[in-house]
N, C-alpha and C positions, 0 to 999 in steps of 0.2 A: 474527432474531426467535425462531425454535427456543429459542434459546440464557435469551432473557429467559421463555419461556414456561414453561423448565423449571424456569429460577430460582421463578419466582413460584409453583409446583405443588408444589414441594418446600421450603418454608422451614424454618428448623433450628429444635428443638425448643426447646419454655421450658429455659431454663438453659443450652443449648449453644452452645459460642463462634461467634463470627462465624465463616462460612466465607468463605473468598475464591475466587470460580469465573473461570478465566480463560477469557473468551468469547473465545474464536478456536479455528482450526480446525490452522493450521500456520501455521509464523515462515519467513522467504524474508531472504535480499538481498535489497538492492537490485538488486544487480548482476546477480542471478540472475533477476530479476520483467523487469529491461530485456530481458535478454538472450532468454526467455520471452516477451514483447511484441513484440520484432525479429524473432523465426522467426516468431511469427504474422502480423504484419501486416507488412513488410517494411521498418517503421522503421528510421532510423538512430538509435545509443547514441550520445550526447556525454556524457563525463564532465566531472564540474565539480565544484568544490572541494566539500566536506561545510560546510554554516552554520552548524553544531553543534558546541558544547565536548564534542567527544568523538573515541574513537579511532576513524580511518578504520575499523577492522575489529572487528565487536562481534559476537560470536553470540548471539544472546536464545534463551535458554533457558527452556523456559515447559510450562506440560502443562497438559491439559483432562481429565484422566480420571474429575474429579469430572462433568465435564456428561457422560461418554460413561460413567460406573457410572449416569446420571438415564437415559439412552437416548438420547443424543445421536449423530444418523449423521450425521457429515461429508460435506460436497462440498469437497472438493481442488481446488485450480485445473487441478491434471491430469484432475480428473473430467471438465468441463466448465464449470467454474464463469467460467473467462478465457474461452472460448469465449463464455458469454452477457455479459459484461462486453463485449466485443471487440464484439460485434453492437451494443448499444446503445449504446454510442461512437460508431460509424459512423452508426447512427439518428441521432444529435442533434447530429453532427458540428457542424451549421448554428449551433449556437445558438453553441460555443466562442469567447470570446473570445480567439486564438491570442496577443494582442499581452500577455497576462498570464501565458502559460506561456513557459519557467518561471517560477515567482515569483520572487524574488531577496528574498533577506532574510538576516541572520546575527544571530547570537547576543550577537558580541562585535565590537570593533574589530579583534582579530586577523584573526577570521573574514570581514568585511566586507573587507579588504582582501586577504585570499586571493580574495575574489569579484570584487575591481576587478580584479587581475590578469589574471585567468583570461576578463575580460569581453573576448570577438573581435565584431566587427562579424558579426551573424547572416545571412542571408538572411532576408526576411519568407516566414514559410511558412501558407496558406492551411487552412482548416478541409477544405476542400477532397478537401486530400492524404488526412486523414483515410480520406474516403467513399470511397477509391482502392479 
């Protein structure tokens, strides 16, 4: 919300070009947010195929420094930001429909059938484990 409030405080002058402000604060893997997720709460990572026309390994490149020249202070998920994410997860564990995570969907035909593949009989695992 920061992020839109600065926008809206600061709009660009008559006659100046659009600017484009990239609201986020910092770009992650995946792999790195699971792996981030697994230390904290003592989940297990299952890898599964990517549903995406894209290459397995992409780094997004991206900068905020126009929101952070407006006065924009970040919260990191190392600040504590996964920490309050992680707490109200567990709050409303109850409500998760577990039988929709993950979603399964792809992009293409290729893609869907890397996802047949890769589909193993799961265990049903309970909102439950969650609140653990």
């Amino acid at each position: 919300m920061r992020c839109v409030e600065l926008a809206l405080k600061n709009p660009p002058k008559r006659g100046e070009r659009v600017k484009i402000l990239n609201q986020m604060t910092e770009s992650r893997r995946v792999r790195d947010l699971a792996r981030m997720v697994a230390d904290m709460t003592g989940a297990e990572i299952r890898n599964v195929p990517n549903p995406r026309q894209e290459a397995d390994e992409n780094e997004l490149v991206v900068a905020n420094d126009q929101f952070r020249e407006l006065g924009l202070k970040p919260i990191t998920l190392a600040e504590g930001l996964m920490q309050d994410v992680t707490e109200i997860a567990r709050r409303y564990a109850d409500r998760a429909e577990m039988s929709r995570i993950p979603c399964v969907s792809a992009w293409n035909c290729g893609r869907a059938e890397a996802l047949k593949q890769d589909a193993r009989p799961q265990p049903p695992q309970s909102a439950h484990a969650l609140s653990a």
